[in-house]
C-alpha positions as CSV (number, residue, x, y, z in Angstrom):
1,X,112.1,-162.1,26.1
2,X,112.2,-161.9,30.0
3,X,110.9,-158.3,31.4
4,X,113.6,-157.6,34.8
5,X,111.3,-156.5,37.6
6,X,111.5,-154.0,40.3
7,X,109.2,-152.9,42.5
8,X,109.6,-149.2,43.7
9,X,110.6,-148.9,47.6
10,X,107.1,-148.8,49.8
11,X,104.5,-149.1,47.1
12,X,103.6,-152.9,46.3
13,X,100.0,-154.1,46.6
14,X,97.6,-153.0,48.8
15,X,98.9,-153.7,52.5
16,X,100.0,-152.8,56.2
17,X,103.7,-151.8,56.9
18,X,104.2,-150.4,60.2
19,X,100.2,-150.0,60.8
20,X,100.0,-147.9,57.5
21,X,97.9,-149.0,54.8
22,X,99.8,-149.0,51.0
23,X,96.7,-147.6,48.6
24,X,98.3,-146.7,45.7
25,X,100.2,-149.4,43.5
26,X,102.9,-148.7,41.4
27,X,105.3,-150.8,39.9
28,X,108.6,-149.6,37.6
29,X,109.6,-151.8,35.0
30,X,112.6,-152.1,32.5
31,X,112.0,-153.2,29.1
32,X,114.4,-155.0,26.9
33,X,117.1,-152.7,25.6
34,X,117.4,-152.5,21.7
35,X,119.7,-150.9,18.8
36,X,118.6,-147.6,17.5
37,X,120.7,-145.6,15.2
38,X,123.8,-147.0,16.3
39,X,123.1,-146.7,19.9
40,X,122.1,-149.0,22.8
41,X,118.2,-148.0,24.3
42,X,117.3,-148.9,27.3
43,X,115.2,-147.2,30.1
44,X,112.1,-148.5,32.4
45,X,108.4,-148.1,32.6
46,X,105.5,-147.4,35.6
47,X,102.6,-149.7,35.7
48,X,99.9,-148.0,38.1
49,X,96.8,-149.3,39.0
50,X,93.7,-146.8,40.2
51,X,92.7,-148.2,43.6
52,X,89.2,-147.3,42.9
53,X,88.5,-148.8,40.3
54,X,91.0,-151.3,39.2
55,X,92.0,-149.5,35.5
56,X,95.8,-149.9,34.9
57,X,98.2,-147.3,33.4
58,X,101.3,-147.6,31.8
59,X,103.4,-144.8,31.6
60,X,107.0,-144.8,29.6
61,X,109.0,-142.2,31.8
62,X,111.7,-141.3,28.9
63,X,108.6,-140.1,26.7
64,X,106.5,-138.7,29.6
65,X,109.6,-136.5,30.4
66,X,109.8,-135.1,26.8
67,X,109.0,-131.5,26.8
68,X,106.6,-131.9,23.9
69,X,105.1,-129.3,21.5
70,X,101.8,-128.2,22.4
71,X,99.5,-126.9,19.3
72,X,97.0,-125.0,20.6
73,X,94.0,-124.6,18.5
74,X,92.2,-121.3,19.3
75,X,91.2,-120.8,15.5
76,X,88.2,-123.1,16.2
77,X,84.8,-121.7,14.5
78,X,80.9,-122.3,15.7
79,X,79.5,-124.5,12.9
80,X,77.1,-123.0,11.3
81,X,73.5,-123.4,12.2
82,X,74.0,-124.7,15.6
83,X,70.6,-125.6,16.9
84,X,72.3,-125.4,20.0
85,X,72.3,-121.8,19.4
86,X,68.6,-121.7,18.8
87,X,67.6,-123.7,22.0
88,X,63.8,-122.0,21.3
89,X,63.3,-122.6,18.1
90,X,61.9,-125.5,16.0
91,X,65.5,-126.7,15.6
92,X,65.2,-128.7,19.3
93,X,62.3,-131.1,20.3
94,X,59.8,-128.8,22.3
95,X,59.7,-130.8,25.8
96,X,62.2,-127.7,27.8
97,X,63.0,-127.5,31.6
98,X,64.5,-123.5,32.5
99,X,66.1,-124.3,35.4
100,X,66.1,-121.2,37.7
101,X,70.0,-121.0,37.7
102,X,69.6,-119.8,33.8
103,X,70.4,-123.3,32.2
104,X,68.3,-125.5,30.0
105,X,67.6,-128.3,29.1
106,X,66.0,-130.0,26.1
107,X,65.3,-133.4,25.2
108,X,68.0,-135.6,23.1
109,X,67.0,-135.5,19.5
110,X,68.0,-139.4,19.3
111,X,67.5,-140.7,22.9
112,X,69.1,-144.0,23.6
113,X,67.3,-144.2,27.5
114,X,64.1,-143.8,28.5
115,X,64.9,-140.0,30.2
116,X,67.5,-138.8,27.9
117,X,68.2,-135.1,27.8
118,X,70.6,-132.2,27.0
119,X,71.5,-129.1,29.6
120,X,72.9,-125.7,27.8
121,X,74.1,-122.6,29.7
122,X,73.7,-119.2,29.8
123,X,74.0,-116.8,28.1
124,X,72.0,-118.9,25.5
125,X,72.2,-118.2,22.2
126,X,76.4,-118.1,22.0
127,X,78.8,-120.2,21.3
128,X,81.7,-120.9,23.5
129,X,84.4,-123.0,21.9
130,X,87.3,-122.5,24.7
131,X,88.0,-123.0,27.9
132,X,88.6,-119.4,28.5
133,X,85.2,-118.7,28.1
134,X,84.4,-120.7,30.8
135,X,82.9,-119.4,34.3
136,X,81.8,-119.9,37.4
137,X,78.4,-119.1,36.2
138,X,78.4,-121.9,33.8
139,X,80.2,-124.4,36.6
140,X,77.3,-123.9,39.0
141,X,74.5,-124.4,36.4
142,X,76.0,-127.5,35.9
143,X,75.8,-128.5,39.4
144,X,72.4,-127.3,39.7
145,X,70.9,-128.4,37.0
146,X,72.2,-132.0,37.7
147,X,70.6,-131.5,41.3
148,X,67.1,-130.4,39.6
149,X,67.4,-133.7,37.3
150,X,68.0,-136.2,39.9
151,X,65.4,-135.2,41.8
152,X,63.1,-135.3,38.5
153,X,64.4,-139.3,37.2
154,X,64.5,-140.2,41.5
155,X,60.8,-140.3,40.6
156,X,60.5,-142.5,37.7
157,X,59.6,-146.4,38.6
158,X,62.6,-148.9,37.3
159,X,65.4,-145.9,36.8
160,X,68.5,-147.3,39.0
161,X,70.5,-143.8,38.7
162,X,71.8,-141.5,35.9
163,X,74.6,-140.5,34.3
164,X,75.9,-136.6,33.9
165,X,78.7,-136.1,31.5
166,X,79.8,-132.8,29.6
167,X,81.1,-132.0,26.7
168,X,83.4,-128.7,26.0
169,X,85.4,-128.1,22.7
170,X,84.8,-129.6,19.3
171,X,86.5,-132.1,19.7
172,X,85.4,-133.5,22.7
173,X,83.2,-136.7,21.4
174,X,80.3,-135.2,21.1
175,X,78.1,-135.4,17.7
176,X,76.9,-131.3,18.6
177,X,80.3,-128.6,18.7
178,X,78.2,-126.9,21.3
179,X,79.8,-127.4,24.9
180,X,76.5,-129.1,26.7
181,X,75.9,-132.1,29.2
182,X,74.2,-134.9,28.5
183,X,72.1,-136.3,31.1
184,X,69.7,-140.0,31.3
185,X,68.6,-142.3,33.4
186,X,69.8,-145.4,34.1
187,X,67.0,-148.3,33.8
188,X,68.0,-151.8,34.6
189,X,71.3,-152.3,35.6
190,X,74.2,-149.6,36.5
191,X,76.7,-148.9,33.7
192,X,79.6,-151.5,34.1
193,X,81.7,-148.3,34.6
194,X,80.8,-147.2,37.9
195,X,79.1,-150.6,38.9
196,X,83.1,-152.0,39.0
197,X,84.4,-148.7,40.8
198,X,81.1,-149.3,43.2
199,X,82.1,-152.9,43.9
200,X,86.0,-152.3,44.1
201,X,85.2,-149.3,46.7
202,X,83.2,-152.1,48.7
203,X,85.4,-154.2,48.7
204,X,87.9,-151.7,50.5
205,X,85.6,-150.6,53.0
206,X,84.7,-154.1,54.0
207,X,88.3,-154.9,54.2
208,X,89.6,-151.7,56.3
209,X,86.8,-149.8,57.4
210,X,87.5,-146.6,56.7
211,X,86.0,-145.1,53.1
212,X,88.3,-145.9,50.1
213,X,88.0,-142.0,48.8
214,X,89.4,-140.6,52.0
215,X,92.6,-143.0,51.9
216,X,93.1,-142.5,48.7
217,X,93.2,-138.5,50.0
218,X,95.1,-139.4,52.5
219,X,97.8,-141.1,50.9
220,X,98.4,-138.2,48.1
221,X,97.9,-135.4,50.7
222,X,101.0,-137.3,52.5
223,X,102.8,-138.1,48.9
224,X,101.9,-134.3,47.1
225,X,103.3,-134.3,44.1
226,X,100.1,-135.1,42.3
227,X,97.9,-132.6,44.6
228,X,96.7,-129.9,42.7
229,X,94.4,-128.1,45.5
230,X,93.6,-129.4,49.1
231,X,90.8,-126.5,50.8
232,X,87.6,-126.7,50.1
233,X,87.5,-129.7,47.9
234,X,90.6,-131.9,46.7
235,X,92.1,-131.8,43.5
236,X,95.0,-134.0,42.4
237,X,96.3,-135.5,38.8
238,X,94.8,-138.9,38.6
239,X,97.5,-140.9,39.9
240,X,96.4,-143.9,37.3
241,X,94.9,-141.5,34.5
242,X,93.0,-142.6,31.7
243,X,93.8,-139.6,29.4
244,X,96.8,-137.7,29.8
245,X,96.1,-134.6,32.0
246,X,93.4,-136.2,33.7
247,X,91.9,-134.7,37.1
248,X,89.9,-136.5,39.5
249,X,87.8,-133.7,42.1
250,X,86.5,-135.1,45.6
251,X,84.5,-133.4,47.8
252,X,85.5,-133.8,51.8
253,X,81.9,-134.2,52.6
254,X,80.8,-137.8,52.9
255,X,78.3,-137.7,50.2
256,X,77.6,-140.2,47.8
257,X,74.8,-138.4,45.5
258,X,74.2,-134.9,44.6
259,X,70.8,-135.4,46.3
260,X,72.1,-135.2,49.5
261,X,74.1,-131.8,48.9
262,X,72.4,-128.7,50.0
263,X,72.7,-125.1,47.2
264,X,75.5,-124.3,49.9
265,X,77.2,-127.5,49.9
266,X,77.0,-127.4,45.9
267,X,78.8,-124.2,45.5
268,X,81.7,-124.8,47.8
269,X,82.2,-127.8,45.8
270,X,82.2,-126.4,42.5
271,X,83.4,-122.7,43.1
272,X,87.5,-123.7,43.0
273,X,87.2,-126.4,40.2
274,X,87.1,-123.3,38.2
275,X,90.9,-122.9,38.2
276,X,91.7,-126.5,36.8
277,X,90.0,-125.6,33.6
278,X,91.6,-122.2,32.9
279,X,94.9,-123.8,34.0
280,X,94.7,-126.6,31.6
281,X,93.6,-124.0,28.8
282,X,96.2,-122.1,29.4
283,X,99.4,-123.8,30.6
284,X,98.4,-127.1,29.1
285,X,97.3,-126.1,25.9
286,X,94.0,-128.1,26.2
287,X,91.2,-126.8,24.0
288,X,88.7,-130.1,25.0
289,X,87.9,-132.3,27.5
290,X,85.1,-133.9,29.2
291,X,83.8,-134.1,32.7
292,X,81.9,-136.9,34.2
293,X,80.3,-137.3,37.5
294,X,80.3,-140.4,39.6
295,X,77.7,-140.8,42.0
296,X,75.9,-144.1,44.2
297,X,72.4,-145.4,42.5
298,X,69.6,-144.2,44.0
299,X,68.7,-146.9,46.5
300,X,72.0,-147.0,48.0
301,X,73.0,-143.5,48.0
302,X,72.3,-143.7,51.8
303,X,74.4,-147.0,53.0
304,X,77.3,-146.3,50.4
305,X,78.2,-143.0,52.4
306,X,80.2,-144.9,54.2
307,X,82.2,-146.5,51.2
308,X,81.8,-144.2,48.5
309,X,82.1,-140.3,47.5
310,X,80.4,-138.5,44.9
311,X,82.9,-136.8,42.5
312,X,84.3,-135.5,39.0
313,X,86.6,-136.7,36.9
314,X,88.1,-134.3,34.2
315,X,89.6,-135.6,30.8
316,X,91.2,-133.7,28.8
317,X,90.9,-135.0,24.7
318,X,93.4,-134.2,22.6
319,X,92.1,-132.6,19.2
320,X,95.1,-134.6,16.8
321,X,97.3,-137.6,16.4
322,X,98.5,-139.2,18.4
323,X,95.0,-140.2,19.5
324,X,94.3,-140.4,23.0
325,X,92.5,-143.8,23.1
326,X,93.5,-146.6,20.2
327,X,94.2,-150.0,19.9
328,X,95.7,-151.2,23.5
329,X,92.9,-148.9,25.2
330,X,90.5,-150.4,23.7
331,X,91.5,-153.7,22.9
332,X,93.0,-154.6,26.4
333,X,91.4,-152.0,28.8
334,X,94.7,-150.5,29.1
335,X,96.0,-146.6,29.2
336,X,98.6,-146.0,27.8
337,X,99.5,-142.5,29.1
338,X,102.7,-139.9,27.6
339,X,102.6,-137.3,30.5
340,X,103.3,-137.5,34.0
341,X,100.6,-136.8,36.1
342,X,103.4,-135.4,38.6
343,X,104.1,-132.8,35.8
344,X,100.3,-131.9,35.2
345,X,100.2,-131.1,38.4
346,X,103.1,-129.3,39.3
347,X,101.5,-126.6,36.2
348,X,97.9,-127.0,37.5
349,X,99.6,-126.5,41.5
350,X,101.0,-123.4,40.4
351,X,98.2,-121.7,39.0
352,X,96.1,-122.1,42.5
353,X,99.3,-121.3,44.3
354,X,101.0,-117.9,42.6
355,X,98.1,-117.0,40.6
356,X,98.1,-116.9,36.9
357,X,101.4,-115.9,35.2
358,X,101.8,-115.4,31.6
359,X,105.5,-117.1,31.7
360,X,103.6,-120.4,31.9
361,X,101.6,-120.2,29.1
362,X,101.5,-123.4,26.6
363,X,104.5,-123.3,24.3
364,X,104.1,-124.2,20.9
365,X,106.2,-126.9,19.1
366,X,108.4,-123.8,17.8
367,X,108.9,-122.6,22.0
368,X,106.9,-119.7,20.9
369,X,103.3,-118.7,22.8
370,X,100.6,-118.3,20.8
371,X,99.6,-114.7,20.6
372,X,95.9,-115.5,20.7
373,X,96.7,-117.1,23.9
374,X,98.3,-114.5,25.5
375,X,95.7,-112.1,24.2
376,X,93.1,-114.3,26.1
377,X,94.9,-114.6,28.7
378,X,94.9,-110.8,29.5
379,X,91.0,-110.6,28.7
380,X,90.7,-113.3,31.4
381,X,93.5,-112.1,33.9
382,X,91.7,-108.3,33.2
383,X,88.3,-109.8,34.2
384,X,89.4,-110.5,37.3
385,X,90.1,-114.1,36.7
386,X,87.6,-115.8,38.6
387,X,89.5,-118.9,39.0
């Protein structure tokens, strides 16, 4: 069955029209129409491909426009027994770091690297299920406490890098409820994750001498309708997502590790990312996610300044069916995506734009908000929201 092909005005592969450089690839497609319920069904299809690292998307534009449901889940309840709760008791291994921002970490329980290890936040002792009970306090104890790390595994003979990834929400992967980060070294070889985006990155700057992050800036600063936030730091919807609602945070300062940030440099970064968690809590519904971080290994932190950028990317998990990553994902390397990343961040744009407004809250399937929602909302909005 033959697949008609068009390819959207301006955006084919990588290339130079007019002296300006094509980053971003996206193609439309139309499937092959079919019968159902009596009617003809026809309609098309984006293929996108991430120019840093090479992962494709598919998106199918008649579902992605759907103004689907949103359940929001804000009747979630701390397990019981958390020994994330109990960070100073027996209940964790006894090997501790208090980092002087508050945080802690504690060695992994069932390490599977030579340095792996577990950061909680302040206040300690409490458990903090939502994203609304998420703050800047927490955001820069991340940072921080990833800095203090580094330093710590830069030390150790035969560790190539390590890997920072957090996990908020109950549903976010993680074998613990408790929101945490999981930190370890990386001994050997780089994980094939950010050794491809590494490679592909490169690649660019070899080819057009300018750092792949900054076009890639560039070129959605000049599109916008993914651009989220563009001051301090940039913000935008992943234009090739991996999960739907996914945001990718890049610093403007060429740095490649969090080893060559300074405490000031760390909290310009992280002080405005605050907003695209409060705004995906509350106008997107999402009650769990993970971030990672991306940074250069060690020994070529220095030399990949010039082609690389250290910087976040947020994924939101969803907490039901449909799941977010099945068979085509895994099987093929493929996303599969039902949201526009256009439409994530016209709703993430507004919140850093007009400030938070309750006529934006998530809807549920029934068009109804939540009252628990709004009610957080209010306790956020009355706080001052800091985001």
């Amino acid at each position: 069955m033959a697949i008609a092909t068009e390819e959207l005005e301006g955006r084919g592969a990588i290339s130079s029209a007019g002296g300006a450089t094509k980053f971003l690839q996206e193609y439309r497609e139309r499937w092959d129409p079919f019968n159902f319920q009596g009617e003809e069904r026809e309609g098309m299809f984006l293929v996108r491909v991430d120019p840093l690292s090479g992962n494709q998307s598919r998106i199918c534009e008649d579902r992605a426009k759907r103004n689907i449901g949103i359940r929001v889940d804000l009747d979630i309840r701390p397990v019981e027994n958390c020994a994330f709760c109990k960070p100073f008791t027996d209940a964790v291994p006894r090997n501790r770091i208090e980092h002087e921002c508050g945080a802690l970490t504690i060695r992994n329980l069932n390490p599977w690297e030579r340095s792996c290890v577990v950061t909680l936040y302040p206040p300690l002792g409490q458990h903090r299920p939502l994203l609304s009970d998420l703050y800047f306090n927490h955001l820069e104890c991340m940072i921080e406490s990833e800095y203090d790390l580094a330093l710590e595994f830069a030390r150790q003979p035969g560790v190539v890098g390590f890997t920072d990834f957090t996990n908020w929400g109950p549903y976010a992967g993680a074998s613990q409820q408790h929101p945490h980060s999981q930190r370890t070294t990386i001994t050997g070889v780089l994980d094939p994750v950010q050794t491809r985006e590494l490679e592909r990155c490169r690649l660019l700057y070899d080819q057009y001498g300018v750092n792949p992050f900054d076009m890639l800036i560039r070129e959605e600063r000049a599109d916008g309708r993914r651009l989220v936030h563009d001051n301090d730091i940039f913000i935008a919807a992943q234009f090739a997502p991996t999960f739907p609602h996914e945001i990718i945070v890049i610093p403007k300062h060429d740095i490649a590790h969090i080893l060559q940030t300074n405490s000031a440099d760390r909290r310009q970064i992280i002080k405005p990312a605050l907003g695209v968690f409060h705004a995906l809590f509350f106008y997107g519904g999402i009650t769990n996610l993970n971030v990672a971080v991306h940074m250069a290994p060690f020994a070529e932190m220095d030399e990949a300044r010039a082609y690389f950028r250290w910087h976040i990317h947020i994924y939101p998990r969803r907490a039901s069916l449909p799941s977010d990553r099945a068979g085509a994902e895994l099987g093929y390397d493929l996303n599969v995506i039902d949201v526009l990343p256009e439409n994530t961040a016209a709703k993430l744009r507004a919140w850093f734009d007009d400030g938070p407004r309750e006529e934006l809250l998530a809807r549920r399937p029934d068009g109804t908000t939540d009252p628990k929602l709004v009610e957080l909302f209010h306790r956020c909005v009355g706080q001052t929201c800091p985001s």
